[in-house]
C-alpha positions as CSV (number, residue, x, y, z in Angstrom):
1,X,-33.9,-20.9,12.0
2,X,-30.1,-19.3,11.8
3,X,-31.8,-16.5,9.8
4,X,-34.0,-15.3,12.1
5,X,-31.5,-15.7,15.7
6,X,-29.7,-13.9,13.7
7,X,-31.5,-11.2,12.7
8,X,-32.4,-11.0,16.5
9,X,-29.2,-11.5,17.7
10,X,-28.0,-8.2,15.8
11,X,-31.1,-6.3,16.1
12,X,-30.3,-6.6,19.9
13,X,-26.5,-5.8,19.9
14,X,-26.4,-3.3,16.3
15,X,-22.8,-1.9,15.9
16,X,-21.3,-4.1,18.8
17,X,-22.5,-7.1,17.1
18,X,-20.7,-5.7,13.2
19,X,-17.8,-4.6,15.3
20,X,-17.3,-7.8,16.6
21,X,-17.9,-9.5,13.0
22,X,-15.3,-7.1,11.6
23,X,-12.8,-8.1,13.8
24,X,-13.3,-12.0,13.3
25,X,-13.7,-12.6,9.6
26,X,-10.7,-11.0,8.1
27,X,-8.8,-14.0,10.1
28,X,-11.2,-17.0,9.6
29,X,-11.9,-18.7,6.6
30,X,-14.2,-21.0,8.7
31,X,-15.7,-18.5,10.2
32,X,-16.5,-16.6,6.5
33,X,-18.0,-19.8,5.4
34,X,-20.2,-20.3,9.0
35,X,-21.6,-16.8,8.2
36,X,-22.7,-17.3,4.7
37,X,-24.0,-20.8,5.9
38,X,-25.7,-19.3,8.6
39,X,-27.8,-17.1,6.1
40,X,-25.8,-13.5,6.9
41,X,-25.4,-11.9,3.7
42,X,-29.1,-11.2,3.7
43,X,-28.6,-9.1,7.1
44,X,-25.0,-7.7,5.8
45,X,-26.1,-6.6,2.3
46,X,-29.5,-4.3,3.4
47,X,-26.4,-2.3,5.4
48,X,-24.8,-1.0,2.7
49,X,-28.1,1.6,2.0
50,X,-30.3,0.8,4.8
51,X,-28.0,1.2,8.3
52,X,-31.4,1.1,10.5
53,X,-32.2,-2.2,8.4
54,X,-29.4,-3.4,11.7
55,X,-31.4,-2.3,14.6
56,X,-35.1,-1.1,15.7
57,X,-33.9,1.8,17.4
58,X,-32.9,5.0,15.7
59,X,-29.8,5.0,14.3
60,X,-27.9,9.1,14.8
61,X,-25.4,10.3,11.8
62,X,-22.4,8.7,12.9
63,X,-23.8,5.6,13.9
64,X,-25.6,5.1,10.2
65,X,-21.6,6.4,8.9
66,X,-20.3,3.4,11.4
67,X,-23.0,0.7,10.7
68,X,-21.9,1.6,6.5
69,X,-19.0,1.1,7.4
70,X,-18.5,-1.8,9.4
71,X,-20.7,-3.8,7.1
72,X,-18.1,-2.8,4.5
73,X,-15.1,-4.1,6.2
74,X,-17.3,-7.8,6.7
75,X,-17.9,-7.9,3.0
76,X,-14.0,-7.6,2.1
77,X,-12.9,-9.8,4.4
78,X,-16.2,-12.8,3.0
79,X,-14.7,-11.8,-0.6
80,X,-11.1,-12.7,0.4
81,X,-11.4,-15.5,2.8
82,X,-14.2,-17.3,1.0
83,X,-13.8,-19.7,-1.4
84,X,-15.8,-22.4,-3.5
85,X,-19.9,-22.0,-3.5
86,X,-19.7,-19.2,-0.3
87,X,-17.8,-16.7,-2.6
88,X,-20.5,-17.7,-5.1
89,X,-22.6,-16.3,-3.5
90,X,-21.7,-13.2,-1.8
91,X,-20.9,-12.8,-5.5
92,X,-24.2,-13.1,-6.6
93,X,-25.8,-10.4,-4.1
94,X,-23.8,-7.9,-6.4
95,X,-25.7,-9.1,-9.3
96,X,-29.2,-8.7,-7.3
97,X,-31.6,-6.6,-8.3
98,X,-29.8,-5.2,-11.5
99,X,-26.9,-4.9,-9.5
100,X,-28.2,-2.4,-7.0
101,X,-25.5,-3.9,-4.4
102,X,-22.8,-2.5,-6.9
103,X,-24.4,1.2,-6.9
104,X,-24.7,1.0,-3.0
105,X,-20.7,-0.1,-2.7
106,X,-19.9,2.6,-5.0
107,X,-21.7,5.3,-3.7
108,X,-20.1,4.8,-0.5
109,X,-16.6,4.4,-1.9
110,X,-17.1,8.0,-3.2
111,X,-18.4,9.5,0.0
112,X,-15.6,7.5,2.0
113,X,-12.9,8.8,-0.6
114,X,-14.3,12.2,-0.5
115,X,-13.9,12.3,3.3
116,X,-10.5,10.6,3.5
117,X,-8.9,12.8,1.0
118,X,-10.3,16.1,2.4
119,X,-8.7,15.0,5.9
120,X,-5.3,14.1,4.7
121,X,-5.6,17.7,3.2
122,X,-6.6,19.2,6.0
123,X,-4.2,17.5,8.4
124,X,-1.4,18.4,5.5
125,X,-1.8,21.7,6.0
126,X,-2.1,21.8,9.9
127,X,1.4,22.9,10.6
128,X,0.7,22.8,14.5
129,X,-1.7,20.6,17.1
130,X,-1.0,19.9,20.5
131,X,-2.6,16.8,20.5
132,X,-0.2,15.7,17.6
133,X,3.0,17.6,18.2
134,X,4.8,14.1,19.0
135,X,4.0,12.5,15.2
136,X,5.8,13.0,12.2
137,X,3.7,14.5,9.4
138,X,3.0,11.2,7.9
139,X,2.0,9.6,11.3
140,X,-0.7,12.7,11.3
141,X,-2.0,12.2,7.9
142,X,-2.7,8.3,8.9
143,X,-4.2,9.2,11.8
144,X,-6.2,11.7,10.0
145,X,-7.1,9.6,7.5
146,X,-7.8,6.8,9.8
147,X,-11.0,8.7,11.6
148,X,-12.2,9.9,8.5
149,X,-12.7,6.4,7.5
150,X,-9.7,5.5,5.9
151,X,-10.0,1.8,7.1
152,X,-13.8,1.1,5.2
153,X,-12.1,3.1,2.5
154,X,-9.6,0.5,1.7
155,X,-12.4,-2.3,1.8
156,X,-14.5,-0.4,-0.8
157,X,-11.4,-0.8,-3.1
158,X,-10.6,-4.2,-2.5
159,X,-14.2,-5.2,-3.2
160,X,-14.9,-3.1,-6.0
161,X,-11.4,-4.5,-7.4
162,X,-12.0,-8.1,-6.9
163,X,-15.6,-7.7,-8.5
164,X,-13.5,-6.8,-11.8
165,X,-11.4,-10.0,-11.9
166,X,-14.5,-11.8,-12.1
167,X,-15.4,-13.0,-15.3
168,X,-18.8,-11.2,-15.8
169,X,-19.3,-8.6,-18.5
170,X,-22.5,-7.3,-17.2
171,X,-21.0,-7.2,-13.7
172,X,-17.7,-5.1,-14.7
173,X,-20.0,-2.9,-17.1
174,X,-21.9,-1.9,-13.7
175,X,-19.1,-1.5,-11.4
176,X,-17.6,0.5,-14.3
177,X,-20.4,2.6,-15.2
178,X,-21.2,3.5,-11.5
179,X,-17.7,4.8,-11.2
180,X,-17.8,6.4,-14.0
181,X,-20.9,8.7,-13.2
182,X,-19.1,10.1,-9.9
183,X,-16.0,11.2,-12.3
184,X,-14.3,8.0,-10.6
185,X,-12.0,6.1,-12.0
186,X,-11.1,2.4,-12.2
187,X,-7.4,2.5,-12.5
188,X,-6.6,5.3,-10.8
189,X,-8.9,5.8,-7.2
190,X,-9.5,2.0,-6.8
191,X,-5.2,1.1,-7.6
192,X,-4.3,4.7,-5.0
193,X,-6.8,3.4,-2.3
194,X,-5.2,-0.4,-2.7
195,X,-1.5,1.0,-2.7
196,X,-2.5,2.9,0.1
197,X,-4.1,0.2,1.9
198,X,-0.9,-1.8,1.6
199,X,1.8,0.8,2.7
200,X,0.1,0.5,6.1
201,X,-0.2,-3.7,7.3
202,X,2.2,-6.3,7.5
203,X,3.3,-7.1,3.8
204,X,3.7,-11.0,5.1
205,X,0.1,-11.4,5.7
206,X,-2.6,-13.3,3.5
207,X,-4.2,-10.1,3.4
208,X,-1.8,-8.3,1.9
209,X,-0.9,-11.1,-0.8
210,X,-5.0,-10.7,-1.2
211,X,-4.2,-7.1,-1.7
212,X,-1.3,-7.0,-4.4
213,X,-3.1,-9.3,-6.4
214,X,-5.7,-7.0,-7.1
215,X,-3.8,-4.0,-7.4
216,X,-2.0,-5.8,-10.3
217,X,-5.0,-7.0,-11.5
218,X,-6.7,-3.6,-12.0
219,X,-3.8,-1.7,-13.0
């Protein structure tokens, strides 16, 4: 069954095998599709509060941060590449369980935006580092930003904005409400980590045309 090679398959390899998945879907429509065919959103979702749900051995800090959020970055690109019944029903693993899949994604957009802003603070205030003295002070606040998990950030956002076109009270209540109970807002964190998202790819790319539309959309 695809279900079960799969679940082997990524058992076996862990964050090589999400690495790799990250780095394929955001440019293959046919590929999205395959995955949800093939039965992955049942592996993919578990990842977003179960990181050892990936592999059998035991997963260390930063491995459970990277498994979070690599499973993240596959998500946003199945929500923007996938179209027709797939997108149905990545859709529908939000609305699982009471929408427990919407507390998980919004618990780790806080924790993400927590850690991204606190670098670009940091590295704000660094005035001197070797290892840096060639960047500007923008290029340093990227790059600070970028290992703080800048990247799964941006996903977070253009999940959690996307979820809010669709036309579900009950689904916008949750994604709303969740938000709200970490003193986060809709309009304000989800639309800064968008516009953010965009300053830094190609503005000619699908992804970015994916991107505008939901910044407009949620502001």
């Amino acid at each position: 069954q695809p279900h079960e090679n799969m679940n082997q398959y990524c058992q076996r390899c862990a964050l090589t095998c999400l690495r790799i998945l990250s780095t394929v879907l955001p440019f293959s429509e046919g590929s999205c599709h395959s995955f949800v065919e093939a039965q992955g959103l049942g592996l993919l979702f578990p990842l977003l509060s179960n990181p050892a749900f990936v592999s059998t051995a035991k997963l260390k800090g930063r491995q459970r941060i990277d498994v979070k959020n690599q499973s993240c970055l596959c998500i946003a690109s199945l929500m923007q590449n996938c179209t027709g019944k797939p997108l149905i029903r990545v859709i529908q693993k939000f609305r699982e369980q009471e929408f427990s899949k919407v507390e998980d994604l919004v618990t780790l957009f806080d924790s993400l935006w927590q850690r991204v802003m606190t670098a670009a603070q940091a590295a704000e205030q660094v005035s001197e580092d070797d290892d840096l003295e060639d960047l500007s002070e923008e290029e340093k606040v990227a790059l600070k930003k970028a290992e703080a998990g800048a990247e799964a950030l941006h996903a977070s956002a253009r999940i959690l904005a996307q979820l809010l076109t669709v036309k579900e009270p009950k689904l916008h209540a949750s994604v709303l409400d969740s938000l709200s109970r970490r003193s986060l807002s809709a309009k304000q964190h989800i639309a800064q980590a968008l516009a953010d998202y965009l300053r830094g790819i190609d503005k000619a790319t699908p992804a970015a045309a994916h991107a505008k539309s939901l910044l407009h959309s949620v502001v």
